[in-house]
DRENGU-828690 format. One record per residue (C-alpha): x, y, z; residue in one letter. Coordinates in steps of 0.25 Angstrom, whole numbers, padded with zeros to 4 digits, always signed. Layout:
XYZa
...
***
This chain:
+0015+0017-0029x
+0024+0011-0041x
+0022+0021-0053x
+0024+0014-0066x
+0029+0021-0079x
+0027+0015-0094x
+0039+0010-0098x
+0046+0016-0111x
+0044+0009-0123x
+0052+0017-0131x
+0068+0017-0130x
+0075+0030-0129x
+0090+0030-0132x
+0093+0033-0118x
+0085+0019-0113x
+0092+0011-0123x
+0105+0014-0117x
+0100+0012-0102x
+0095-0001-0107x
+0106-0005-0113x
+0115+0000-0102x
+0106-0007-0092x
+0108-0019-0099x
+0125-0019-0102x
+0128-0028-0089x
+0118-0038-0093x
+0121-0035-0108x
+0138-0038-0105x
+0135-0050-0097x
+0126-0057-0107x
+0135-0054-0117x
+0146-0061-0110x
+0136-0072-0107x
+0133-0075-0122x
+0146-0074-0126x
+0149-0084-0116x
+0139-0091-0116x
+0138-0093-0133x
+0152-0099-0131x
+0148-0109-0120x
+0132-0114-0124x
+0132-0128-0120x
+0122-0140-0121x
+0116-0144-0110x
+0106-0149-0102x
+0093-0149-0111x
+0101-0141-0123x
+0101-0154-0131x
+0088-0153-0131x
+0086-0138-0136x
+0098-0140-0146x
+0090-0150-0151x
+0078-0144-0155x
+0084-0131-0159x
+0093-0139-0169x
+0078-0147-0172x
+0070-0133-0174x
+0080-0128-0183x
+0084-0138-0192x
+0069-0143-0195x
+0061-0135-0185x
+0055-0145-0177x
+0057-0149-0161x
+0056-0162-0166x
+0072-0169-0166x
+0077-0177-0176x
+0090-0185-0179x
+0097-0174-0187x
+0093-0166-0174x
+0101-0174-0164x
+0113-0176-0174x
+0115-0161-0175x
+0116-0159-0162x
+0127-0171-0161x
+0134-0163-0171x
+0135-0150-0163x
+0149-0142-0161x
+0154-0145-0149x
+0146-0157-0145x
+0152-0162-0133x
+0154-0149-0127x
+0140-0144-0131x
+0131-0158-0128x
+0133-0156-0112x
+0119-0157-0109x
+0115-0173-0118x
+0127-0181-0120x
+0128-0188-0137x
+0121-0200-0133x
+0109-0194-0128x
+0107-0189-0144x
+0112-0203-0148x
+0100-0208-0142x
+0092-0200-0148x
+0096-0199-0162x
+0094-0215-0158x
+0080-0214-0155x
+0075-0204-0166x
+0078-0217-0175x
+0071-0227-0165x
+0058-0233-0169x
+0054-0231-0154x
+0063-0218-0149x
+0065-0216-0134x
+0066-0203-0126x
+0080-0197-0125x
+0084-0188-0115x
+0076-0177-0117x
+0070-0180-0132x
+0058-0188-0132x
+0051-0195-0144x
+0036-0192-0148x
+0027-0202-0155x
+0032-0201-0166x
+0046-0203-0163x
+0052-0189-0164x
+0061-0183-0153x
+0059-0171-0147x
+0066-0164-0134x
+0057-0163-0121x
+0060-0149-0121x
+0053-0140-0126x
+0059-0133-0139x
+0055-0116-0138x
+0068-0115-0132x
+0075-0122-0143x
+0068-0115-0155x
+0072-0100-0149x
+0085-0107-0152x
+0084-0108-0166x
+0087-0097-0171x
+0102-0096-0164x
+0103-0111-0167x
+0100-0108-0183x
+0110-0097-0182x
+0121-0103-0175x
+0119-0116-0183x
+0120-0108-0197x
+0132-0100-0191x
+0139-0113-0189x
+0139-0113-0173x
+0135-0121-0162x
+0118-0122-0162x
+0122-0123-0147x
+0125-0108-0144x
+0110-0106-0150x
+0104-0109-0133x
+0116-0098-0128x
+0111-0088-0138x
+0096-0091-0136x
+0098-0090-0119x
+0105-0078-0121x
+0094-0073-0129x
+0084-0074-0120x
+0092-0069-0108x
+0094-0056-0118x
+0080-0054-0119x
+0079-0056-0102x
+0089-0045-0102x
+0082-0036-0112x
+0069-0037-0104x
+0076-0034-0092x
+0080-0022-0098x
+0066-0017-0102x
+0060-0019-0089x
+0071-0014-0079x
+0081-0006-0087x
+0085+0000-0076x
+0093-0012-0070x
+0093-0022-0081x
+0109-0024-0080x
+0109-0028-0067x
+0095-0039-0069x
+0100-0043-0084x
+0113-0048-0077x
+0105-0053-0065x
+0098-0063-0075x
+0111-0066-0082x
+0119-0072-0071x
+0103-0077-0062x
+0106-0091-0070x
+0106-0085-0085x
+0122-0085-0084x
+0119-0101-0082x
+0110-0104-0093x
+0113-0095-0103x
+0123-0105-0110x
+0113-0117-0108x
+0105-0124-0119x
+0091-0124-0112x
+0081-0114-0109x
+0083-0109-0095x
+0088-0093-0100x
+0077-0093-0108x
+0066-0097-0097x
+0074-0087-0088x
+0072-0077-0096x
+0057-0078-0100x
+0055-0079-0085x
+0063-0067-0083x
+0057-0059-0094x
+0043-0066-0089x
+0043-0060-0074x
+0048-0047-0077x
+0036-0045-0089x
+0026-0050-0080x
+0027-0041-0070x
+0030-0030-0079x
+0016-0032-0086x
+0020-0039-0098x
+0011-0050-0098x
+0014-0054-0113x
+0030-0055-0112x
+0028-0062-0099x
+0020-0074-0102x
+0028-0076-0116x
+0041-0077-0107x
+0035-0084-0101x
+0030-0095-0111x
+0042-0094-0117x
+0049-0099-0106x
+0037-0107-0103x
+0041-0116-0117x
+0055-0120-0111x
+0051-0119-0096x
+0038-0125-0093x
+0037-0118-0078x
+0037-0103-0086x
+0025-0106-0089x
+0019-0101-0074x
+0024-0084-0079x
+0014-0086-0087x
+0001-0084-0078x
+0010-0078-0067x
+0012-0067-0081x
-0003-0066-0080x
-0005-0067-0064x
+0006-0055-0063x
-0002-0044-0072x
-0014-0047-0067x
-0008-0043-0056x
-0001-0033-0062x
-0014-0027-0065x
-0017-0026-0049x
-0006-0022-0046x
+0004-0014-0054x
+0011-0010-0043x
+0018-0024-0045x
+0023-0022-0058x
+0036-0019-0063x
+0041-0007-0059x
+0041+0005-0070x
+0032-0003-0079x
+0018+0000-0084x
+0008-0011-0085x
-0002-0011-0098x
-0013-0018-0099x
-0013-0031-0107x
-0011-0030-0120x
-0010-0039-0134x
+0004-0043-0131x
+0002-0049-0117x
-0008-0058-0123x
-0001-0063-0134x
+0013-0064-0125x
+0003-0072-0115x
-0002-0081-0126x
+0013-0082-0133x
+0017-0087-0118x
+0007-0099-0116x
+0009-0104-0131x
+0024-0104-0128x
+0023-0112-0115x
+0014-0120-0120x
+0019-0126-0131x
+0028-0134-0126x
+0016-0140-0118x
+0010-0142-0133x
+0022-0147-0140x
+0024-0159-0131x
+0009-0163-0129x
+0009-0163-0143x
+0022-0171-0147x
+0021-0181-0136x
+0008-0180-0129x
+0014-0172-0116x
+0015-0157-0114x
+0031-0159-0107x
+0038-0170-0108x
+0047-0164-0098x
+0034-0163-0088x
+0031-0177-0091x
+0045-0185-0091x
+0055-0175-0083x
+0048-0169-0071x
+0040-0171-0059x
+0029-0166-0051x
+0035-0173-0038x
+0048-0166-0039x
+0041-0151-0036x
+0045-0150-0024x
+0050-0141-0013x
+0064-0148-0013x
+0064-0145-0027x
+0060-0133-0027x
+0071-0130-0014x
+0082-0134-0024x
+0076-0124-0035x
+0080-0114-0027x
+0092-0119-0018x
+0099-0130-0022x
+0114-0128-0018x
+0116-0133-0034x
+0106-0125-0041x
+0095-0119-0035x
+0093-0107-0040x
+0097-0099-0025x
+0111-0104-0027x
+0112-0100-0042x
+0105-0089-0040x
+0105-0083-0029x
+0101-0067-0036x
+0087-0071-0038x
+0087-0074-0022x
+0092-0062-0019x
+0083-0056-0030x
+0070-0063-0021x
+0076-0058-0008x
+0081-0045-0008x
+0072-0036-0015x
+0061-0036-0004x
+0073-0029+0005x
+0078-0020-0005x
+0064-0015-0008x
+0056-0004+0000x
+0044-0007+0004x
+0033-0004-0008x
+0042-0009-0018x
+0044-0022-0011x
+0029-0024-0010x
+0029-0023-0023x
+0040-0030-0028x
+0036-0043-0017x
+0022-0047-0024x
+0031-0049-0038x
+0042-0057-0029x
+0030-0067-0025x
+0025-0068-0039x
+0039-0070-0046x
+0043-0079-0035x
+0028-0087-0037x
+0034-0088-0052x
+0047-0093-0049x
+0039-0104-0039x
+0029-0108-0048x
+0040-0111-0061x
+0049-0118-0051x
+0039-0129-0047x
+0039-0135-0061x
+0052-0133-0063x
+0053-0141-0049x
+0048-0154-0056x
+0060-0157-0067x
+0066-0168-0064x
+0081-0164-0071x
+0081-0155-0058x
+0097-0155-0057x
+0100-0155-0074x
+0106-0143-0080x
+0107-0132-0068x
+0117-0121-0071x
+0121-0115-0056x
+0105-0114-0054x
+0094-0122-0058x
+0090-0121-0071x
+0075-0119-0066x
+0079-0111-0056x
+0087-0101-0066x
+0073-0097-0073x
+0065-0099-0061x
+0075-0087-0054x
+0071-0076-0065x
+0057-0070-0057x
+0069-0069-0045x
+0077-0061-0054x
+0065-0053-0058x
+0062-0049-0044x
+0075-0043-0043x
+0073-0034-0056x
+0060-0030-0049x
+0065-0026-0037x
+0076-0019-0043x
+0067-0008-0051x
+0061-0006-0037x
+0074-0003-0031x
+0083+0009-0031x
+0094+0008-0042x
+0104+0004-0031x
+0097-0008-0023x
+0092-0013-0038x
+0108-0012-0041x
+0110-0019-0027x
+0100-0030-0031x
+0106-0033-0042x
+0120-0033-0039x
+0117-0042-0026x
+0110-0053-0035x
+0121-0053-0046x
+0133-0052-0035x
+0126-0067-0032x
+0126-0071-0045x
+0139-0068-0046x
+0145-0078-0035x
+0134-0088-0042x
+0141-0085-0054x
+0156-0086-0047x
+0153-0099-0042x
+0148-0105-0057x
+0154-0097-0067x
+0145-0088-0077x
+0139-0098-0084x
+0139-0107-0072x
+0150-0116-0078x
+0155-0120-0066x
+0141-0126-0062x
+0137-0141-0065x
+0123-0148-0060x
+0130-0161-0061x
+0138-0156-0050x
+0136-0149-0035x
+0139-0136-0034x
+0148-0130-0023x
+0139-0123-0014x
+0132-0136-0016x
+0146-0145-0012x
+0146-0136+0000x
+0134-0141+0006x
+0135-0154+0001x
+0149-0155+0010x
+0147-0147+0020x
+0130-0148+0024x
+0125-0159+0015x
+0113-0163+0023x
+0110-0148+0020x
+0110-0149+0005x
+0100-0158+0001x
+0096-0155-0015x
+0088-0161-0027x
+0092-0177-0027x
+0095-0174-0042x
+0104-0162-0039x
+0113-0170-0028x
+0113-0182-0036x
+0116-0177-0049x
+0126-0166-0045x
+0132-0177-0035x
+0134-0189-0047x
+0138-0178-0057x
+0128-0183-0068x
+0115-0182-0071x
+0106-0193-0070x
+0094-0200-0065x
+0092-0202-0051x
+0087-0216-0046x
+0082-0217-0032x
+0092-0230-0031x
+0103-0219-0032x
+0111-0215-0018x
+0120-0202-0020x
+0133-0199-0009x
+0137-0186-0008x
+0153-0188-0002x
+0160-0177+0004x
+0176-0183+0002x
+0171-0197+0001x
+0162-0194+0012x
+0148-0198+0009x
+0138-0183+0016x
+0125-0186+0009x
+0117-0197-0001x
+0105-0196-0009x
+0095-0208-0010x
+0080-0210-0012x
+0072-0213-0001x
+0070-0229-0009x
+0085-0230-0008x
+0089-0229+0006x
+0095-0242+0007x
+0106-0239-0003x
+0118-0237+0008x
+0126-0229-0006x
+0137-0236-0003x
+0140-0230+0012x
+0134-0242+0020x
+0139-0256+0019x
+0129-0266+0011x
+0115-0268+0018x
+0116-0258+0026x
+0110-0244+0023x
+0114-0231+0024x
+0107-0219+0033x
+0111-0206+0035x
+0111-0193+0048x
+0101-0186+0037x
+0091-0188+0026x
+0086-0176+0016x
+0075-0182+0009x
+0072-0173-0005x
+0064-0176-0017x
+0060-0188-0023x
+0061-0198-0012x
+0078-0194-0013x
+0084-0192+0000x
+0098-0185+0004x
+0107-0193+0017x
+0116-0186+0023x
+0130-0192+0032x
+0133-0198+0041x
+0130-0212+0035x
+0125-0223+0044x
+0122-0239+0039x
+0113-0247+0046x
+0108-0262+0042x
+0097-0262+0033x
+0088-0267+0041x
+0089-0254+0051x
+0082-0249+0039x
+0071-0256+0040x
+0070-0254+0054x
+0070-0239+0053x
+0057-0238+0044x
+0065-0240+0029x
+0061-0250+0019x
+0067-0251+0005x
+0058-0262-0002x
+0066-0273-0008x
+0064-0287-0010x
+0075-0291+0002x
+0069-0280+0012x
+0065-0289+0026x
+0050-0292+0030x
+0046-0284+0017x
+0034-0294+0015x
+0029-0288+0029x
+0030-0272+0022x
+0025-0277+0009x
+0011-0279+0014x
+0002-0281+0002x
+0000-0278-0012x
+0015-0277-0016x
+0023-0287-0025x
+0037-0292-0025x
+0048-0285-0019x
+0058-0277-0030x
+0071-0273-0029x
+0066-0258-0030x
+0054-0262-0022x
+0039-0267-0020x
+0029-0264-0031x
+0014-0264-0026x
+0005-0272-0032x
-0011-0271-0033x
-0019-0260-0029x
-0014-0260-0014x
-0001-0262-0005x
+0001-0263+0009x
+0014-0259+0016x
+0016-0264+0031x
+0026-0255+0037x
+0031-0256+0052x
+0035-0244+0058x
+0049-0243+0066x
+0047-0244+0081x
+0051-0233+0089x
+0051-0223+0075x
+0041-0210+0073x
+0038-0212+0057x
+0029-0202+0052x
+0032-0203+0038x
+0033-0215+0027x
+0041-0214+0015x
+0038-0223+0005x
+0047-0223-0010x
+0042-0231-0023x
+0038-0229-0036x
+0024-0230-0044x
+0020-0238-0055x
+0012-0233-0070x
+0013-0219-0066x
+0008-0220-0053x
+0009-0210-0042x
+0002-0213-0030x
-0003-0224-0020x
-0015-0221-0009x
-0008-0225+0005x
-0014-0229+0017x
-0007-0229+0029x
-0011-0238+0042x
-0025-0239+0034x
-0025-0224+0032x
-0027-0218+0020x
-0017-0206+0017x
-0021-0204+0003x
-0013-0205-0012x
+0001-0203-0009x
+0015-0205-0020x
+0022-0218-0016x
+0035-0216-0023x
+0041-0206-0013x
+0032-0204-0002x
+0033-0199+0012x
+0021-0201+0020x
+0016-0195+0034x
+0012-0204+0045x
-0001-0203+0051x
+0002-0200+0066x
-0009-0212+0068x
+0001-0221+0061x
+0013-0218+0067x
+0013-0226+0078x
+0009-0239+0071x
+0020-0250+0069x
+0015-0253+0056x
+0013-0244+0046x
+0002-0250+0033x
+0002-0242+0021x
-0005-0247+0011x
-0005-0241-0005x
-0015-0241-0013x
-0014-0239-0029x
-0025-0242-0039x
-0020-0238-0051x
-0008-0249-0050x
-0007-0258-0061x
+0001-0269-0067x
+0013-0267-0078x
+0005-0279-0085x
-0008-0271-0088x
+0000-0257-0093x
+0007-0268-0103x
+0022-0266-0096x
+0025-0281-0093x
+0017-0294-0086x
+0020-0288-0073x
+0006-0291-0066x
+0009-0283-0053x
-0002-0273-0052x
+0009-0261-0048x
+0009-0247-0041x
+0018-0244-0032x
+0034-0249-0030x
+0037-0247-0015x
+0053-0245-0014x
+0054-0239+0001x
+0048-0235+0014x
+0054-0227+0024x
+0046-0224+0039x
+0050-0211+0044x
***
């Protein structure tokens, strides 16, 4: 059985200078870092944002932004090379609409009732930045280098904890969280170092017994970094089982019982994660307008979550790979005992990292501002690293050395590859390793839509699903991307009316679909034949599909109209289909239609990207009925939108039998 000694609370001269010893690799590396990193802070991503409020907060102490606001930050030093993140005309815009009777959203500054602007983040991050801002604006230097000052601050306090709860090999795990991402992010302007270090400091506390430092981390984070907000009861969780079992806690600590502390660090967590949730209910009637208008609930998936984790252009795996070998190698370095206790805190940090992932899953800016890794993935990675630091107190000095040494050695080639600061790295671009098997195995490498098209066109943008994306090898077209309601689209490969099909079809989120070479063209109407229909108002015999309660043709499709709608489908002689995949769009926030098939009903299903099992009873028919029904449709007339009469619910834009 574990024994567990009180830690010492007072400092002798000798353990000063073992700490400070212990910390003189990490300590020479962060000091080159910030030397480095002061000299090359840049805005980006959201930065304009948090530059903003920062400049807001100190000049009249209010979130709230004003023209004088915006100006100022026109006028900063180095403005083009510093304003990577919003181009001018994004702040012309909105110095444009603080003045307009009736003011717009801009980018990522929304109006409230009353007109005034605020950013849709959240401004905690922003106000630990004042006080570097206020000095660096009196000493007569760039605001900017306030974020690079404030990120290295909190990695210093990640460092310093590290030292208190494992001095023996602090060095070795302070560098490990330097070059695990923090090397990536320290020169950014957003809060990804200081959500990885709450979590860091979080995980570690928690199993150590301090419940109060955990859930304040926690919160912390929490108020830039909604997910965080799950430490929180897994802080409580853990010492209640802590108290069962103090077998599982850190090695040569001693749990006390809950004290004042604890309770007022749980307290200070919840009001700081929850503010933000205030703030924004209070000013605009919604607890995120980032929950509300920049993600989605359909876009947790596994997919998503696979690309978290491996994507050849930023999953965390391939930008990280030390926090894999972190997860992986302990269990075989450790004896027996020590590895049944060190397993149980593996599934419970690894619970963690799963349950903060899955909202992260939902943002819809998936490819934006990655540096090497994931930005969601850099703080998500921290309970990893902490599973290193505890298997390392379990081992002998050697193996704890050899751990460590195996992790930063990988790291290092990470680092080789994309330069310190990962300078050499763009998200608007592929990176080699991706390149590789985009040449070489393309139907192997089949990522996030937004990541291949973005990285692919070289810009960030909005992706229609009229959109076709080539990938060409020396003019030699290997893959395309296009949704499912735009198959007809040849991209330029087929002559006109014909359409384009591929040896193989990858279908990944959101209805997107990944062909791969060689390209064939057949005549349109082979697409018919083979189950495919593209609504539009020239499609052949579609008066015979169309049959009931549906209006007009349009050029993007067929809108339903009334309560019900009846679809006649014939099925392709001589073809097994088992599934249906119908694509669309809903009208007045709409989500779901009741289907019947054959007569059958299969219950509520969502229309606009649907893939549907056959019934084995259906299969065999040679014409499929599927009719909808939708009694919350209603007219653009009665919601006061225009005189269109139609009584509207679903807009059916394509079918495909499979």
């Amino acid at each position: 059985m574990q024994t567990y000694s009180a830690p010492q609370l007072s400092v002798s001269p000798s353990g000063t200078l073992h700490r400070l010893k212990s910390l003189a690799w990490p300590g020479l590396l962060m000091l080159l870092l910030s030397i480095y990193i002061l000299l090359h802070t840049r805005i980006s991503g959201d930065g304009g944002e948090y530059v903003l409020m920062s400049h807001a907060l100190f000049k009249h102490g209010s979130a709230i932004l004003r023209p004088d606001d915006v100006k100022a930050y026109l006028g900063l030093p180095l403005a083009e090379v510093m304003r990577v993140g919003v181009p001018d005309h994004v702040f012309q815009l909105l110095l444009q609409q603080m003045q307009s009777s009736k003011p717009d959203i801009v980018a990522g500054f929304f109006p409230d009732a009353g007109g005034r602007f605020m950013a849709i983040h959240f401004w905690m991050y922003s106000l630990l930045a004042v006080p570097y801002y206020a000095l660096l604006s009196m000493l007569g230097v760039s605001p900017v280098l306030a974020f690079g000052m404030l990120n290295l601050s909190f990695a210093g306090g990640a460092l310093y904890y590290l030292c208190r709860a494992m001095p023996r090999h602090a060095g070795l795990a302070g560098t490990a969280f330097l070059l695990t991402g923090s090397s990536f992010y320290l020169s950014a302007t957003g809060p990804e170092v200081m959500a990885a270090s709450c979590v860091l400091i979080a995980c570690i506390a928690m199993l150590r017994g301090e419940l109060g430092l955990a859930c304040l981390m926690a919160g912390l984070g929490a108020s830039q970094n909604p997910p965080l907000l799950l430490l929180l009861p897994a802080a409580l969780a853990v010492r209640l089982l802590l108290a069962k079992r103090p077998d599982l806690a850190w090695p040569d600590c001693r749990l006390r019982p809950w004290n004042a502390y604890d309770l007022a660090g749980m307290a200070a967590g919840a009001a700081l994660a929850l503010l933000p949730f205030a703030f924004f209910q209070a000013e605009f009637g919604v607890p995120s307008l980032i929950a509300k208008y920049f993600t989605s609930p359909d876009l947790i998936t596994p997919n998503r979550l696979f690309s978290l984790l491996f994507d050849l252009n930023q999953g965390m795996v391939v930008g990280m790979p030390a926090l894999l070998a972190a997860l992986l190698l302990p269990p075989f370095l450790l004896d027996a005992d020590r590895r049944g206790r060190w397993l149980p805190a593996a599934g419970l940090l690894c619970a963690v990292v799963l349950g903060m992932a899955l909202p992260s899953l939902s943002a819809t800016n998936w490819n934006s501002g990655s540096v090497v890794t994931s930005r969601y993935a850099y703080w998500l990675g921290m309970p990893l690293l902490v599973l290193a630091c505890l298997a390392a107190l379990q081992l002998p000095a050697a193996r704890a050395r050899w751990l460590f040494g195996l992790m930063l050695a990988l790291q290092a080639l990470v680092l080789a590859a994309n330069g310190e600061l990962g300078e050499r790295y763009s998200y608007l671009n592929h990176t080699p390793l991706a390149r590789l098997a985009l040449n070489h195995t393309p139907s192997w490498y089949n990522p996030d839509a937004e990541v291949f098209f973005e990285r692919g066109v070289e810009n960030e943008q909005s992706m229609s699903a009229t959109l076709t994306h080539v990938y060409r090898r020396g003019g030699a077209p290997l893959k395309l991307l296009r949704h499912e309601s735009n198959t007809d689209d040849p991209a330029g490969l087929c002559p006109a009316g014909q359409l384009l099909q591929g040896s193989r079809i990858r279908r990944v989120d959101g209805g997107w679909q990944y062909v791969h070479a060689p390209f064939t063209c057949h005549p349109a109407q082979d697409n018919i034949n083979a189950g495919v229909w593209r609504v539009r108002p020239d499609m052949p015999n579609l008066s015979t599909l169309l049959a009931g309660g549906w209006s007009q043709p349009e050029a993007r499709g067929v809108w339903s109209e009334g309560a019900e709608s009846t679809l006649l489908l014939p099925l392709p002689a001589g073809r097994q289909v088992r599934h249906l995949r119908i694509n669309g769009l809903y009208y007045n926030g709409m989500r779901t239609s009741s289907v019947s098939l054959n007569g059958k009903d299969i219950g509520q299903i969502a229309l606009d990207n649907a893939l549907i099992d056959l019934p084995a009873d259906a299969r065999p028919a040679t014409v499929l009925s599927i009719g909808l029904r939708h009694p919350q449709a209603t007219s653009p007339k009665a919601l006061g939108q225009s005189d269109d009469g139609r009584v509207l619910a679903f807009q059916l834009q394509g079918i495909t039998l499979e």
